[in-house]
VEXVOKOL-785220 format. One record per residue (C-alpha): residue in three letters; x, z, y. Coordinates in steps of 0.1 Angstrom, whole numbers, padded with zeros to 4 digits, always signed. Layout:
<recs>
ALAXZY ...
</recs>
This chain:
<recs>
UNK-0422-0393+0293 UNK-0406-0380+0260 UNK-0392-0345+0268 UNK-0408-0319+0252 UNK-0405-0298+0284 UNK-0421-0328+0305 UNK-0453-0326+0277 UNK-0451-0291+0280 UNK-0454-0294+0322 UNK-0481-0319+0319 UNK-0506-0303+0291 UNK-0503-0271+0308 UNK-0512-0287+0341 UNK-0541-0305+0325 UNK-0555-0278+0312 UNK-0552-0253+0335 UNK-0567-0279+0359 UNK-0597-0288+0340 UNK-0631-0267+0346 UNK-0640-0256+0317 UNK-0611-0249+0300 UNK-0591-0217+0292 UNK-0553-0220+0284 UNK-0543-0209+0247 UNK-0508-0218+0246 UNK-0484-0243+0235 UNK-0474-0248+0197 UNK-0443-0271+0200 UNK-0416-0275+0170 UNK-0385-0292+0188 UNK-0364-0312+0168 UNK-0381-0304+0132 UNK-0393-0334+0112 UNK-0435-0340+0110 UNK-0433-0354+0075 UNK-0438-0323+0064 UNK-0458-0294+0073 UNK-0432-0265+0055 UNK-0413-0257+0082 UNK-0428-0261+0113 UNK-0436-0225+0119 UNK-0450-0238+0157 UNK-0469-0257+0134 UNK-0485-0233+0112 UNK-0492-0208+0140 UNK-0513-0231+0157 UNK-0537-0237+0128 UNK-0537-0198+0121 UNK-0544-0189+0155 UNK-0575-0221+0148 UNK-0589-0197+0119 UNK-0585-0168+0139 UNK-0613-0184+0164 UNK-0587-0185+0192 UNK-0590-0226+0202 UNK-0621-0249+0199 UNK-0596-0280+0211 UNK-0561-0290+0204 UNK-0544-0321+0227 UNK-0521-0336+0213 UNK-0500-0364+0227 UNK-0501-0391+0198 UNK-0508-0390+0157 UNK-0470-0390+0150 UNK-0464-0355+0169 UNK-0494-0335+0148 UNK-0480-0354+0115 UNK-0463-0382+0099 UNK-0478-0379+0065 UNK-0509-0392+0061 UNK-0520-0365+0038 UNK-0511-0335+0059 UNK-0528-0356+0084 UNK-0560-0356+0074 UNK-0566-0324+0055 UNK-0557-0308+0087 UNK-0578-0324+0108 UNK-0608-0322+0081 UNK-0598-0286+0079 UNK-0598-0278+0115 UNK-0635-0303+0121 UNK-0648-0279+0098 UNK-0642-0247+0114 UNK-0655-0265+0146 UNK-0621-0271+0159 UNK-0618-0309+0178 UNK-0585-0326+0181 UNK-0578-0355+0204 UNK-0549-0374+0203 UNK-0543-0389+0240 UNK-0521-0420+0232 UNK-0542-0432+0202 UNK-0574-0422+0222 UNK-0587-0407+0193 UNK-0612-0378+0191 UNK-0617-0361+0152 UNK-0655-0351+0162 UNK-0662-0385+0164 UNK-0679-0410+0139 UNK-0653-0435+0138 UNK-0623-0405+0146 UNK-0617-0401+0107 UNK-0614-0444+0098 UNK-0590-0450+0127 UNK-0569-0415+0120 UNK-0565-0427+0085 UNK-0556-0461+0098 UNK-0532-0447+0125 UNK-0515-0422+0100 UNK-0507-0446+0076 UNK-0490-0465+0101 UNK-0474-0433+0114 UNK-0462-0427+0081 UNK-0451-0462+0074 UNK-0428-0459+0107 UNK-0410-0424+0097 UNK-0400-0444+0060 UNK-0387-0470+0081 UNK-0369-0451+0107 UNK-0355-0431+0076 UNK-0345-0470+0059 UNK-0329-0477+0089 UNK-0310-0444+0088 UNK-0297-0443+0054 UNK-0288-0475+0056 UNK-0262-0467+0089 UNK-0251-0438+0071 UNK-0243-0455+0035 UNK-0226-0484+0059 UNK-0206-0461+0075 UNK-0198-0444+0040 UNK-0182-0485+0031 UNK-0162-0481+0062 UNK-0148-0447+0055 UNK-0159-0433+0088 UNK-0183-0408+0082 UNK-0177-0369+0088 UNK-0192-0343+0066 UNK-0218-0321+0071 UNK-0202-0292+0052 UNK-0177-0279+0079 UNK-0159-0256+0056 UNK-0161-0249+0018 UNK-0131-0225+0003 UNK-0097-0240+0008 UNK-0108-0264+0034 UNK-0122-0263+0073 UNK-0131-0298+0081 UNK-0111-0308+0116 UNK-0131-0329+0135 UNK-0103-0347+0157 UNK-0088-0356+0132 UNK-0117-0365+0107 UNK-0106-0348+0078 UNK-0103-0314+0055 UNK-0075-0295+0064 UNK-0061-0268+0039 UNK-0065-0229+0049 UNK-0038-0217+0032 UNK-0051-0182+0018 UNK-0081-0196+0006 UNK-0061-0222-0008 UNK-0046-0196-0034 UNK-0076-0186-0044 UNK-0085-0219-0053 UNK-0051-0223-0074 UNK-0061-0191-0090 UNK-0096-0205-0101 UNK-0077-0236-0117 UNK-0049-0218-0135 UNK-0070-0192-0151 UNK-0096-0215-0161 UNK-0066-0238-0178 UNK-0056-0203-0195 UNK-0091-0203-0214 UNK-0111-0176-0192 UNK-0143-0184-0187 UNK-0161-0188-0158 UNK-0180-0157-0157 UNK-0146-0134-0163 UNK-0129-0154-0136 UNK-0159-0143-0112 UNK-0156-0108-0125 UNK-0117-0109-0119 UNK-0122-0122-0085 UNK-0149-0101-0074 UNK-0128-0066-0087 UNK-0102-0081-0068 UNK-0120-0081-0036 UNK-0121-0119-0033 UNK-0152-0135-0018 UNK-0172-0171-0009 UNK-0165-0183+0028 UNK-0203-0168+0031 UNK-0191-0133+0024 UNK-0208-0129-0011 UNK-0199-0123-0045 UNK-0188-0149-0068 UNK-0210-0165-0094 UNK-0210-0182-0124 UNK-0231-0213-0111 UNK-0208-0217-0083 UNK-0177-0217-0097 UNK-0192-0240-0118 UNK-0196-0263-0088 UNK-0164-0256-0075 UNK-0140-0266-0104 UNK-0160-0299-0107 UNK-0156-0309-0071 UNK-0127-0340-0066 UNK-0123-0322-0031 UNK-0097-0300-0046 UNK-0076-0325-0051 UNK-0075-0345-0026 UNK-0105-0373-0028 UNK-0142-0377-0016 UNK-0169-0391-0035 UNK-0202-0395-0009 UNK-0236-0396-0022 UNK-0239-0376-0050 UNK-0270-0367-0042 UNK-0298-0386-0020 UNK-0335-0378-0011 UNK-0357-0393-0029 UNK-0385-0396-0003 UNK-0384-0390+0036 UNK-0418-0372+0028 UNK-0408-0349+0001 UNK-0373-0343+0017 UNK-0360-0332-0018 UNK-0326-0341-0028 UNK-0322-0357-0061 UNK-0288-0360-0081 UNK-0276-0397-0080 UNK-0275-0406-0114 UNK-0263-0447-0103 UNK-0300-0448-0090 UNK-0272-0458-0057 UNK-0238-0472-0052 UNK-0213-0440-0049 UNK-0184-0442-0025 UNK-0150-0425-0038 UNK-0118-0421-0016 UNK-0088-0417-0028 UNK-0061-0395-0011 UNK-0083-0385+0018 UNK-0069-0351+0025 UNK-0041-0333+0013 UNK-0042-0317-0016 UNK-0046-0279-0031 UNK-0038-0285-0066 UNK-0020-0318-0087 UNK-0038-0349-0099 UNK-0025-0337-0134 UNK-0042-0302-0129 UNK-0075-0318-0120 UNK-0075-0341-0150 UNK-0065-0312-0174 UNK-0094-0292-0158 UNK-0119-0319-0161 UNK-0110-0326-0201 UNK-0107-0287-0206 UNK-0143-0288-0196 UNK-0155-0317-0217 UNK-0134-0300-0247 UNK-0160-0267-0242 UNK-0194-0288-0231 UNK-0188-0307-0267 UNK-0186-0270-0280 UNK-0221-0260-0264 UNK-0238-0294-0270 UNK-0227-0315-0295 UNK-0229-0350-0299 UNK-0238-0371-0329 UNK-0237-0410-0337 UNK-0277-0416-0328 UNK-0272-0392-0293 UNK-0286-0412-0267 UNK-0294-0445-0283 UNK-0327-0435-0296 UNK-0356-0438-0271 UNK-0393-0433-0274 UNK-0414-0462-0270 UNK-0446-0439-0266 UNK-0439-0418-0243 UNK-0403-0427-0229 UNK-0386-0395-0238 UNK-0350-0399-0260 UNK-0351-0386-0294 UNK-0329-0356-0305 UNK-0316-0344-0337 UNK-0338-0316-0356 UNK-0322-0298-0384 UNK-0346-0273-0406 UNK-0336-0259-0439 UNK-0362-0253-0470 UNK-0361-0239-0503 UNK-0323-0242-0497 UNK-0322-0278-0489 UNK-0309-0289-0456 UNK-0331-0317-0436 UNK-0320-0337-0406 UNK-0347-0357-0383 UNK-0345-0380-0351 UNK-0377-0369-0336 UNK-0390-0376-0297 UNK-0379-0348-0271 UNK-0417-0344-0264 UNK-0426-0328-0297 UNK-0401-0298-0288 UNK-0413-0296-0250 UNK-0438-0269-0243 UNK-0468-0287-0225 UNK-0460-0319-0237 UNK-0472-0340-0272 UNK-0463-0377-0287 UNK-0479-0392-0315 UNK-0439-0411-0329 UNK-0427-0417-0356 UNK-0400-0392-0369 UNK-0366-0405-0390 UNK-0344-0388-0413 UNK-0312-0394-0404 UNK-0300-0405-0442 UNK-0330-0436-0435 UNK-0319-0442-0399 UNK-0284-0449-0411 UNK-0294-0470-0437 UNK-0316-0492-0413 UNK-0287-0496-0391 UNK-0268-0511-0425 UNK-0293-0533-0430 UNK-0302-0546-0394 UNK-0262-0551-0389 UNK-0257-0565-0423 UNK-0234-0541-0438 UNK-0231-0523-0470 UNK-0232-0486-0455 UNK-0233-0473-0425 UNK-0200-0470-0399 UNK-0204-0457-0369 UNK-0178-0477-0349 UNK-0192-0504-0356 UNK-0226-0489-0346 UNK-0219-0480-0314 UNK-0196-0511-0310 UNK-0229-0534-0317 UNK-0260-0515-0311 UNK-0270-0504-0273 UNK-0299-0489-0279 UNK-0328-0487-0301 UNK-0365-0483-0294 UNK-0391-0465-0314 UNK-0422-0486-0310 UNK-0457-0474-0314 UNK-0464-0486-0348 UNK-0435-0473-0359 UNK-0410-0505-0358 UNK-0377-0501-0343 UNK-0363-0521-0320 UNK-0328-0531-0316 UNK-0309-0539-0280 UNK-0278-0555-0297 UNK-0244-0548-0275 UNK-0246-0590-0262 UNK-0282-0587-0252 UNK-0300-0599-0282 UNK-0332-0578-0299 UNK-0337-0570-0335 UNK-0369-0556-0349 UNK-0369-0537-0383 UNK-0404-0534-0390 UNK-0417-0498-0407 UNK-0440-0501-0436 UNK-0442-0468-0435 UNK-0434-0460-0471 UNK-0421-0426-0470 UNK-0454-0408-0462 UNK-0460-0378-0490 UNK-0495-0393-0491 UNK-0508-0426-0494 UNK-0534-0444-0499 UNK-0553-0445-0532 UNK-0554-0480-0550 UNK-0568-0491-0584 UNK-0556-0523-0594 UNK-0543-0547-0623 UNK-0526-0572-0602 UNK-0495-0561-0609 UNK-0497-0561-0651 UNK-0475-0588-0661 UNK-0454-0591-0632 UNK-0431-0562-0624 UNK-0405-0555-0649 UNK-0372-0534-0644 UNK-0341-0556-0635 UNK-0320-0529-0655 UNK-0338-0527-0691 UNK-0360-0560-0687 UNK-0391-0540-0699 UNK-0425-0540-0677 UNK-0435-0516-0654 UNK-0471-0497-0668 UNK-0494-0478-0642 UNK-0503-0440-0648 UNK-0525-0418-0629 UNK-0508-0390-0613 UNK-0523-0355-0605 UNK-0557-0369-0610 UNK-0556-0399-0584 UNK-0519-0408-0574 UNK-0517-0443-0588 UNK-0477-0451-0600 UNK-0462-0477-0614 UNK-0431-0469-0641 UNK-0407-0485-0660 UNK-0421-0482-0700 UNK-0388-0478-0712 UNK-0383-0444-0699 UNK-0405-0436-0727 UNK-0395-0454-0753 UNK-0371-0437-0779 UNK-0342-0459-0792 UNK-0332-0479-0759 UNK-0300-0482-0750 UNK-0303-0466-0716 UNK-0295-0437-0695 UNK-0329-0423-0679 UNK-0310-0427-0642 UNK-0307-0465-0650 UNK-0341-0475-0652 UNK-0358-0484-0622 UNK-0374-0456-0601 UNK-0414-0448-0600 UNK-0433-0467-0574 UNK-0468-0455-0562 UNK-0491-0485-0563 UNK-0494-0487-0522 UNK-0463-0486-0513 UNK-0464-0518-0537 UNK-0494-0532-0519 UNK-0474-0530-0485 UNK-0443-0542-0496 UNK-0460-0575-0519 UNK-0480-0581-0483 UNK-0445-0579-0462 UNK-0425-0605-0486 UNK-0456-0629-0487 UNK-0458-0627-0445 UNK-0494-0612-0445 UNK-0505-0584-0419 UNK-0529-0571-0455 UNK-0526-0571-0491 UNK-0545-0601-0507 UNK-0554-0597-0547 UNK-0557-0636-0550 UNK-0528-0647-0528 UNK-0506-0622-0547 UNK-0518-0638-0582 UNK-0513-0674-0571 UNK-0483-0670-0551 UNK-0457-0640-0566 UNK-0446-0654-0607 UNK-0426-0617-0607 UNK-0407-0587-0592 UNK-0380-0570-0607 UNK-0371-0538-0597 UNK-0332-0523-0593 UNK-0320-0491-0601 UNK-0313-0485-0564 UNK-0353-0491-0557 UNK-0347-0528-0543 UNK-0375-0553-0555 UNK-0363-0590-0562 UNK-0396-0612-0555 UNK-0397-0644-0575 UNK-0423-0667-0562 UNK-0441-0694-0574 UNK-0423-0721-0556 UNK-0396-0713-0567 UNK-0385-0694-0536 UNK-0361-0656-0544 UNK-0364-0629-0515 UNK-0353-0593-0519 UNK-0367-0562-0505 UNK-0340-0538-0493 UNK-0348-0504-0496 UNK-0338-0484-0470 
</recs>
C-alpha cells in the first residue's frame, strides 16, 4: 500500500495495538521531496518534538520516506541514537540501536539516494524531450501581458497589461532608465500581476524576456543537483530550445531588437571591454585575468592581472602583464611587426597564464603556442659577478664593446663604452640600452637551449652578441649559427 492515508491507518493501528506503546502522533509531509530536509516542516517537527523528550521510537515505513540523501540520513539518525531516540525502518528491517543498523543505513541510503538522481535523470530527460517536440506547457501561468491558456497551449495577450508592457519598451527606447520607468509606473498606480511595486531588478528581467515578442526559449536555467534543488543559469552547460512565433505578439520584432542593442549600447557604458577581455585565463587558479589601471607620480600604468588578487578571501601567486608587453608578445607569437587587434582576435582563442609564468597560446585552428617568460622585467634581480661576457657583447649601432659597472653598490650592468666616449659620432638614444648582467645570464642560457647559465658552455659556444638600439640581442655562435633575441 502506497497512500499516505493507508500508512497513516496502519501505523496508527500498530501502535495503538501494541502493549507498551503510547501514540505520539503522525509527522507526514505529502508530496514534498526527501532530498532535502528544508522544507519538510512535518519533518522538522518530528525531530523537535524528539529533543523535546516526547518519542523514544519513530516507525518509519522504508529509508527513502525519512530521507533520500544520504547525509541528512545519517546525521539524523546519529542525532536522534544519541538523545536515546531508536528508529526502525519496517521495509529495510533496519533498527538504528543496533550494531550493524548504521553499516546497512549507509548502505541503503546511498542506494536511496542513487534512486532519487535517477528518477530525477529520467525526469529531465522527458521534460527536455518534450521541450524538442514543442509540447510542453509552462509553469508560469501568467506574467504581465500574458495568461497562459491551457486548451489551447499557449500565452494569450491581456490587453491592458499589454499597454503597460508597450509603455515599458517605448520609454526605455526614449533613454529613461530603468529605475525612472519604475518610479513613472509606480506614481502612476501601475503594478506587477502580484500586486507590488515595480523594481529595478525586475524590469530588468522583463525587457530581456523574448516572450514579449512573440518566442520561447526553454531552459534557461536548470538545477544543478536533485539534492541541492538550486537552480543554476544555463550558460550552454545544456542544449537551449527557442521557438519562434509561438504566441502572438505585444510589441514588433524591430522593437525587440532595438531594445536588446539599446541595452548592449549602455552595458558597454558600465563595463567596458578591451582587446585581452576574456582571452586571458589563469593557469593557477582558473580565474580570468582583468585589466588594472593605477596611476603614480603622474604616470599611468595598465596590468592584466588574475581576478583572484582583487577578490576578498581569495589569493594567487601569477604572473602579472603590462599591457604595452602583452601586446608585444602577441606581435611576436603571431609574427607581426606590432600589434593589431583584428588580427588578434581573428587568430588567437585564448591564452593561458601558466605557473611559471609562460603563456600559452590556443591559436583560432586549434594549434598551441608557448612564449616562454624569462622573467626579465623584475625591478630586482639576481646579483652576478662575472667576466664571461668581456670581449663578446658590442653595440650593433656604434660597434664599440659593452663594459660592466657596479650600480648602487651591487647592481651588476653591462653598457655600451661609447656612451662615454667624447668625439663619437652618435646620438646618446642610439646606442644600445643598459643590460643588468642576469637578465644576460637568462637570455645567453635561453638562445643556447639550457634550463641554467653555464660559464664554459657560453665561452666555447657564443663567438659574440651584438646589441640593437631597440634592446634586441643578435647571438653569433661558434658554428656559425645567427639567432636573435626579440625583446618584448
Amino acid at each position: 500500500m502506497h497512500s499516505l492515508s493507508a500508512q497513516i491507518s496502519y501505523y496508527s493501528d500498530l501502535i495503538q495495538k501494541t502493549p507498551g506503546w503510547a501514540y505520539a502522533g503522525v509527522y507526514a509531509d505529502e508530496f514534498i521531496s526527501g532530498t532535502s530536509t528544508r522544507n519538510r516542516t512535518e519533518f522538522q517537527r518530528l525531530i523537535e518534538d524528539c529533543d523535546a523528550g516526547k518519542i523514544d521510537i519513530v516507525l518509519c515505513k522504508s529509508i527513502s520516506r525519512f530521507a533520500r540523501n544520504t547525509v541528512d540520513l545519517l546525521s539524523t539518525v546519529r542525532h536522534l541514537r544519541d538523545i536515546g531516540v531508536e528508529v526502525r525502518f519496517e521495509k529495510e528491517n533496519v533498527n538504528s540501536m543496533t550494531e550493524e543498523g548504521e553499516l546497512m543505513l549507509t548502505l541503503l541510503a546511498v542506494f536511496s539516494q542513487e534512486e532519487s538522481v535517477s528518477i530525477s535523470e529520467n525526469c529531465k530527460w522527458g521534460i527536455r524531450k518534450r521541450f524538442q517536440e514543442g509540447t510542453v506547457g509552462t509553469a508560469n501561468k501568467h506574467i504581465l501581458g500574458y495568461r497562459f491558456d491551457e486548451r489551447q497551449n499557449k500565452y494569450v495577450i491581456i490587453p491592458e497589461e499589454a499597454e503597460i508592457v508597450r509603455s515599458i519598451f517605448s520609454m526605455y527606447l526614449d533613454g529613461l532608465s530603468l529605475q525612472t520607468i519604475c518610479d513613472v509606473l509606480n506614481s502612476a498606480g501601475r503594478r506587477t500581476t502580484l500586486g507590488c511595486l515595480f523594481q529595478e531588478s525586475s524590469l530588468n528581467v522583463l525587457i530581456h524576456n523574448e516572450i514579449y515578442a512573440g518566442d520561447i526559449r526553454r531552459q534557461k536555467t536548470f538545477m544543478e543537483s536533485p539534492l541541492t534543488k538550486v537552480k543554476v543559469i544555463n550558460r550552454g552547460q545544456l542544449p537551449q530550445f527557442y521557438y519562434e512565433d509561438a504566441h502572438e505578439a505585444i510589441i514588433s520584432r524591430d522593437t525587440y531588437e532595438r531594445v536588446k542593442a539599446e541595452m548592449a549600447r549602455r552595458n558597454a557604458m558600465l563595463n567596458p571591454t578591451y582587446c585581452f577581455t576574456g582571452k586571458i585565463t589563469c593557469g593557477c587558479c582558473g580565474m580570468p585575468f582583468s585589466r588594472n589601471t593605477r596611476i603614480s607620480k603622474g604616470r599611468r600604468y595598465i596590468q592584466w592581472v588574475c581576478r583572484a588578487k582583487k577578490e576578498a578571501g581569495m589569493h594567487c601567486d601569477s604572473v602579472n602583464f603590462n599591457e604595452t608587453t602583452l601586446k608585444a608578445i602577441c606581435a611576436q607569437v603571431l609574427g607581426i611587426p606590432s600589434f593589431r587587434e583584428e588580427d588578434f582576435h581573428a587568430r588567437v582563442s585564448s591564452i593561458t597564464v601558466e605557473q611559471n609564468g609562460n603563456l600559452l597560446f590556443t591559436m583560432a585552428d586549434g594549434v598551441t603556442r608557448e612564449w616562454e617568460n624569462l622573467h626579465l622585467s623584475r625591478y630586482r634581480h639576481t646579483t652576478t659577478v662575472t667576466d664571461i661576457f668581456q670581449d663578446k657583447i658590442f653595440c650593433a649601432s656604434c660597434g664599440l664593446p659593452y663594459h660592466r659597472v657596479k650600480c648602487a653598490g651591487k647592481w651588476i650592468y653591462w653598457y655600451c663604452i661609447g656612451k662615454k666616449r667624447m668625439g663619437t659620432n652618435h646620438e646618446p638614444s642610439r646606442y644600445g640600452p643598459n643590460i643588468p648582467d642576469s637578465h644576460l645570464r637568462r637570455v645567453s642560457a635561453f638562445m643556447m637551449g639550457t634550463e641554467e647559465f653555464d660559464d664554459a658552455a657560453f665561452g666555447s659556444q657564443v663567438e659574440r652578441i651584438n646589441v640593437q638600439t631597440d634592446g634586441c640581442m643578435v647571438f653569433l655562435f661558434s658554428d656559425g649559427r645567427r639567432k636573435q633575441w626579440q625583446k618584448t
